[in-house]
C-alpha positions in Angstrom: 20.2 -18.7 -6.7 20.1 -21.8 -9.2 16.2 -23.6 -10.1 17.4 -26.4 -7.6 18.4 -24.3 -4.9 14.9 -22.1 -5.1 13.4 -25.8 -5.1 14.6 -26.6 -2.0 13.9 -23.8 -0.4 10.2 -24.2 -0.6 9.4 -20.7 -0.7 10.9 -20.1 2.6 9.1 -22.9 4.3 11.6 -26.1 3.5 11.7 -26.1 7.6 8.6 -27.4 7.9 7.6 -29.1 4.5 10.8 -31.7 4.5 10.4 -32.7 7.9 7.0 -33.5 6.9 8.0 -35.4 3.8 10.3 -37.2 6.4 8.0 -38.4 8.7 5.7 -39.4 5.7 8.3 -41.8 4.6 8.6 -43.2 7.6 5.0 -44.1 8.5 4.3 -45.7 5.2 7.3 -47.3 5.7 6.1 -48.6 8.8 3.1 -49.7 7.4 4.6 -51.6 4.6 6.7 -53.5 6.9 3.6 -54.1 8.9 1.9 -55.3 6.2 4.5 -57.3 5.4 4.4 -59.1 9.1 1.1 -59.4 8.9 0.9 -61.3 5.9 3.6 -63.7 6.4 1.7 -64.5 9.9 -1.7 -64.7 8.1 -0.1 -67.6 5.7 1.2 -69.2 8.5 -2.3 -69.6 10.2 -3.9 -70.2 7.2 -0.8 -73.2 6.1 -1.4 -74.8 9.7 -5.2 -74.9 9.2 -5.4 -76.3 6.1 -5.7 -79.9 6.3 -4.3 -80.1 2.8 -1.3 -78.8 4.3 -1.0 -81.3 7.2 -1.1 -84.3 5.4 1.4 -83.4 2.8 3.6 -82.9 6.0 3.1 -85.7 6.9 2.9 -85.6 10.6 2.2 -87.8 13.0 -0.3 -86.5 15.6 -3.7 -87.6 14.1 -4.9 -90.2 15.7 
């Protein structure tokens, strides 16, 4: 058997060690694309309540 091959076998327990890897990636994947949700929404808020913001939009509805 070569190095990489040994390396990939994980001692006999790649079954259960790269499926784990797997579903690691996925859930901090998942979190960075929640993050990333969550930021652009937090922004958002933040843009609409900064009266700053409004009047540089210049809309109409103050009174």
């Amino acid at each position: 058997m070569s190095g990489m091959e040994t390396f990939l076998e994980m001692g006999g327990h790649a079954g259960y060690i790269w499926p784990a890897y797997g579903i690691v990636a996925l859930v901090l994947a998942g979190l960075w694309l929640a993050s990333r949700r969550f930021v652009r929404a937090s922004n958002a808020e933040l843009e609409d309540l900064n009266p700053r913001a409004r009047r540089k939009r210049g809309s109409g509805d103050e009174a």
